[in-house]
C-alpha positions in Angstrom: 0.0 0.0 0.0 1.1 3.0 -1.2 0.5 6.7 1.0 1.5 10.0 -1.0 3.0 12.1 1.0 2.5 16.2 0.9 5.2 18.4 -0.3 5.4 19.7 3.7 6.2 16.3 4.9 8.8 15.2 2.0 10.4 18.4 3.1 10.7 17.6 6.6 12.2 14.1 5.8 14.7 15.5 3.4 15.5 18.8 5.3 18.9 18.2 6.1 19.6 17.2 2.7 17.8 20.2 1.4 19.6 22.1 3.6 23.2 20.9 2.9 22.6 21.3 -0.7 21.8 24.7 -0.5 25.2 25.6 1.6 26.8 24.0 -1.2 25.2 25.6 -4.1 25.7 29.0 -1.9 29.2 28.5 -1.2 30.3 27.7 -5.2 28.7 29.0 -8.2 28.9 27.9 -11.4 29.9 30.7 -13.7 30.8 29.8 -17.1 32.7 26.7 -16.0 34.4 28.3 -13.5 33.7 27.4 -9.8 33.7 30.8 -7.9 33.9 30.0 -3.8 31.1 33.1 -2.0 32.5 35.1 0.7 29.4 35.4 2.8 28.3 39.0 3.2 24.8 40.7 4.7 22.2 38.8 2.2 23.9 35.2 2.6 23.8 35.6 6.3 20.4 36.4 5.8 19.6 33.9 3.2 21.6 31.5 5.6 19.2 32.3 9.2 16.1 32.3 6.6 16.5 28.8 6.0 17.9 27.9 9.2 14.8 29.4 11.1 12.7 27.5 8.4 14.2 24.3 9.0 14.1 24.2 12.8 10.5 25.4 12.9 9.8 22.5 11.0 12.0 20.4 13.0 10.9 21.4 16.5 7.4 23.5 16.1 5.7 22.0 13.6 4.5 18.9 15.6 3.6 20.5 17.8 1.5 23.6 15.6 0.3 20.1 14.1 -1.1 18.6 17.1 -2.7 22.2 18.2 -4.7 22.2 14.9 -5.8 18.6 15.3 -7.0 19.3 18.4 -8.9 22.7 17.5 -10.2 20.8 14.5 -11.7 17.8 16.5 -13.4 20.8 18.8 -14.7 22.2 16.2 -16.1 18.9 14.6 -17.6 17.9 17.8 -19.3 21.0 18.3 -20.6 21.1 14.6 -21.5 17.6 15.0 -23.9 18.8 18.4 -25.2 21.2 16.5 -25.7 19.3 13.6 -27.4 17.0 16.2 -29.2 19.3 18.1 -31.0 21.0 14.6 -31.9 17.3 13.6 -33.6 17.0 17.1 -35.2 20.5 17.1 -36.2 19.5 13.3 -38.0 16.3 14.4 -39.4 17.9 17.6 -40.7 20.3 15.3 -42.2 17.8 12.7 -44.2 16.1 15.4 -45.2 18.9 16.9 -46.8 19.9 13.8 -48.2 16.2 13.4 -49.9 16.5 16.6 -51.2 20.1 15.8 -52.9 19.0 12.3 -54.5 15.8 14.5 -56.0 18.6 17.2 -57.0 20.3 13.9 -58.9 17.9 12.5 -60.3 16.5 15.9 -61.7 20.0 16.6 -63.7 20.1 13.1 -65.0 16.4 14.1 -65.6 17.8 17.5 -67.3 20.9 15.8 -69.6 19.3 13.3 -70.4 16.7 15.9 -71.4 19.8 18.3 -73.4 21.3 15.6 -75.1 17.9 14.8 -75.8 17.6 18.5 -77.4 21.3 18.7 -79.6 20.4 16.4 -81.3 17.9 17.7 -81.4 19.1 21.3 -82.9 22.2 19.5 -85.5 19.9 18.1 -86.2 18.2 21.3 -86.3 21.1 23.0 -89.3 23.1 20.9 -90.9 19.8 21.2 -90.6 19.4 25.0 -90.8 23.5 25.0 -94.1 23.0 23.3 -95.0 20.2 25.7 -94.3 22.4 28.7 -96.0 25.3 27.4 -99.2 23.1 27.1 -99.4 21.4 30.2 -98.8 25.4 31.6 -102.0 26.0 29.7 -104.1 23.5 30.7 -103.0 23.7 34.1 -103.7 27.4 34.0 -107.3 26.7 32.1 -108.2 23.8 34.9 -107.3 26.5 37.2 -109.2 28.9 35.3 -112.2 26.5 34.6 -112.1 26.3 38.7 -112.0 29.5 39.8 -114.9 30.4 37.3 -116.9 27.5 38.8 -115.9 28.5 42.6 -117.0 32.0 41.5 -120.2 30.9 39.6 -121.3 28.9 42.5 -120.3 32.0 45.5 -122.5 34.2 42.6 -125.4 32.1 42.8 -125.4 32.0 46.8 -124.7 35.9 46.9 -127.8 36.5 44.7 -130.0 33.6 46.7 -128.7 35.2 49.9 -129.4 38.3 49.1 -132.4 37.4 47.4 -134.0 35.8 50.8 -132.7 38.8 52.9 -134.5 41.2 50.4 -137.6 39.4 50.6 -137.2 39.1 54.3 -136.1 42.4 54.7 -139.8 43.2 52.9 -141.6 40.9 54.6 -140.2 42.5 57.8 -141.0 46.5 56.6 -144.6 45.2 55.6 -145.2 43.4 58.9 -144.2 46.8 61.0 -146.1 48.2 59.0 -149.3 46.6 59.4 -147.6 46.7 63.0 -147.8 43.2 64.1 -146.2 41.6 66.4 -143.2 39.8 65.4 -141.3 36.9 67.5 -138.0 38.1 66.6 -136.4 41.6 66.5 -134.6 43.3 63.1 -130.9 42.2 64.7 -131.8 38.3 65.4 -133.7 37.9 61.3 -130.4 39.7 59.9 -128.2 37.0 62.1 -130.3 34.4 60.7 -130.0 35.6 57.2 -126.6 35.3 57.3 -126.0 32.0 58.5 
């Protein structure tokens, strides 16, 4: 099995080669055939620390720069991943919340047409039993009626026969002092008899 390896680790595992190589190319050039030996001056030296600084960063820093942004990246994964987790929950909390609330929809137009169905009929039982209630009322109150006319009917006919047989009394009584007879009772005792 074969693993390609990036440019920044081939580097690291020929750095010293690299390295040498370059002090060797600096130190003779090739000029027309001729090898010309470089005293160093201010741009070599710098040229020289450049690399030097370059290869011990890579040498001693990297790993651990390396092992920083692994662990920064995992972080970051992890978190992503909750998050990523957390919408999926929040997205199927959401879905059956939205299940539940189209079932309470369509139980409250069952529960509303059921309702309505139900008002109906109590509507038509209740003009029926209104009506039923109303007439009973009536012929109670008619009985009552019919009663009270008879009660009064029969007080009206002892009222006039009472006072019927006191008038005649009353006359018979006038006529007789009158004609000034003697009577065996006084005015006060026939009135207490008319009236029982």
């Amino acid at each position: 099995m074969t693993t390609s390896l990036s440019f920044f680790d081939w580097i690291q595992k020929n750095l010293k080669f690299i390295f040498f190589s370059f002090c060797i190319v600096i130190a003779t050039i090739n000029l027309n055939n001729k090898i010309w030996i470089l005293l160093p001056n201010e741009e070599l030296i710098v040229v020289f620390c450049f690399f030097s600084f370059v290869y011990f960063c890579s040498l001693y820093i990297a790993p651990a720069i390396e092992t920083n942004l692994d662990e920064r990246s995992s972080t970051i994964a992890k978190e992503l991943q909750q998050i990523v987790n957390l919408n999926k929950s929040l997205l199927e909390q959401s879905i059956l919340i939205y299940s539940k609330q189209l079932k309470l929809v369509q139980s409250i137009s069952t529960l509303s047409t059921f309702s309505v169905n139900l008002l109906i009929e109590l509507a038509k039982k209740s003009k029926f039993s209104l009506y039923q209630i109303l007439m009973s009322q009536m012929k109670s109150k008619i009985y009552g009626l019919l009663g009270i006319t008879s009660n009064f009917k029969s007080n009206l006919q002892m009222k006039i026969v009472d006072s019927l047989r006191s008038g005649v009394s009353l006359k018979l009584f006038r006529l007789k002092l009158k004609n000034n007879t003697s009577l065996p009772f006084t005015l006060a005792q026939f009135k207490n008899i008319n009236l029982k």
